[in-house]
N, C-alpha and C positions, 0 to 999 in steps of 0.2 A: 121256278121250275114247274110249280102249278100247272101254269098258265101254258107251259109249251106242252106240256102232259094233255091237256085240252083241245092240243090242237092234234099230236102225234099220236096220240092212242087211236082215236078216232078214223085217223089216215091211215095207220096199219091197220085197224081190224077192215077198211074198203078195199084195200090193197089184199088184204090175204084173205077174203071171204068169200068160198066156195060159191058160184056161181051169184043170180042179182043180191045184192045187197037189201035188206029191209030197207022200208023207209025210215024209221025210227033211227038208223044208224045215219045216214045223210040226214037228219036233223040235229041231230048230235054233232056231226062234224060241223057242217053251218055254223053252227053255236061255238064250236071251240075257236073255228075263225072270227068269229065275231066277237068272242072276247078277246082273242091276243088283239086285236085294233086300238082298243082303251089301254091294255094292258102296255104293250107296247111302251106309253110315255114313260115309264119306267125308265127307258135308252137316256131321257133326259137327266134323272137322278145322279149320274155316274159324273156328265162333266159339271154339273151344278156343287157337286159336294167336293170335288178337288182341286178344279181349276182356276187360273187367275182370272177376275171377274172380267177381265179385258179380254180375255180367248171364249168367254161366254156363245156368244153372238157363232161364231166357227164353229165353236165345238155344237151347237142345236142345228145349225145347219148341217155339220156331217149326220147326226140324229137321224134327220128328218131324210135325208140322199137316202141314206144307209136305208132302212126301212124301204122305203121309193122303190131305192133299182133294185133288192132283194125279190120285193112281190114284182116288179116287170120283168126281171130273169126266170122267175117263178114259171109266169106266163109264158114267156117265150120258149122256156124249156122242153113246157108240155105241148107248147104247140110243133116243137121240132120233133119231137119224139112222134109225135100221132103224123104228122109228116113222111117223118122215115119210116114208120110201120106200114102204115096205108096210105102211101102217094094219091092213090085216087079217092080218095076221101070218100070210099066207106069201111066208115069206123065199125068196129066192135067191143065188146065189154074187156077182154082182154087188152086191148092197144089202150085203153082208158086208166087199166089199170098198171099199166106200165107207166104211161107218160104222167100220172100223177104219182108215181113214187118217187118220181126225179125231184120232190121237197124232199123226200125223206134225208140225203144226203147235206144240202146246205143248212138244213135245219140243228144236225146235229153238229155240221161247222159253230153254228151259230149259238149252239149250247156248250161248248168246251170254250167257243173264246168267252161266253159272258161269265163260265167259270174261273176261267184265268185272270180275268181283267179283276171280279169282284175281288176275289184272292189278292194283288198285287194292288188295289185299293185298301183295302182292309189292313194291311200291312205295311202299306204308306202311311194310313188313320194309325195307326197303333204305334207307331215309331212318334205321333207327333202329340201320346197320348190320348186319343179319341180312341177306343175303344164298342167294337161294335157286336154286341150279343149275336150267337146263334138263338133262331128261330126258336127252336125248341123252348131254350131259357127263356127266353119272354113268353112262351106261352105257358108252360110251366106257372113263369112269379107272376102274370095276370096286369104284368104292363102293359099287355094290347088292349086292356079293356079303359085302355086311360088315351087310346088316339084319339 
């Protein structure tokens, strides 16, 4: 949730910021993109840890689409959006800030399903005896200092 906090906080304060935007804040956004990219492989951990090692292979392929046509919808979104605002393709800071908020909505698609998924993993793990701490508690007992 970090990690998408790095990407979304950033995009809302560009999105809702009274007239140009500093450059420090577009550097900052950059950056939150730039880590979800790494971060991301995360998508992998989910069918790694539950699935049969034979749907491996499918399941890093969906991963990897998934991610793919995300950011080319991404794209396309905002380029329809600055489209339908300004047909004759002169843009303004407003039309910019409109056709980059169209992440703002799949992103949070993409936050309620990674909640739900982890949830109904977790709970699959826990039925078979795996048991998997919250965050907190490992930070708390000072397990993370032992990865």
């Amino acid at each position: 949730m970090l990690i998408v906090a790095t990407i979304v906080v950033p995009l809302l304060a560009l999105v809702l910021w009274p007239g140009n935007a500093p450059m420090w804040s577009l550097i900052v956004l950059v950056s939150g993109y730039s880590i979800g990219g790494p971060a991301s492989s995360v998508g992998f951990d989910f069918p790694r840890t539950d699935l049969a090692k034979h749907r491996l292979g499918t399941a890093t392929g969906a991963v990897i689409m998934g991610g793919f046509i995300g950011a080319l919808v991404a794209i396309l979104l905002i380029g329809v959006v600055l489209d339908l605002l300004r047909p004759d393709g002169d843009y303004d800071l407003a039309s910019f800030r409109l056709a980059f908020a169209v992440q703002l909505p799949p992103l949070a698609i993409g936050v309620v399903g990674m909640l739900m998924t982890r949830r109904n993993l977790r709970r699959r793990m826990a039925v078979q005896g795996r048991e998997v701490p919250p965050w907190r508690e490992v930070w708390r007992s000072g397990r993370w200092r032992q990865l």
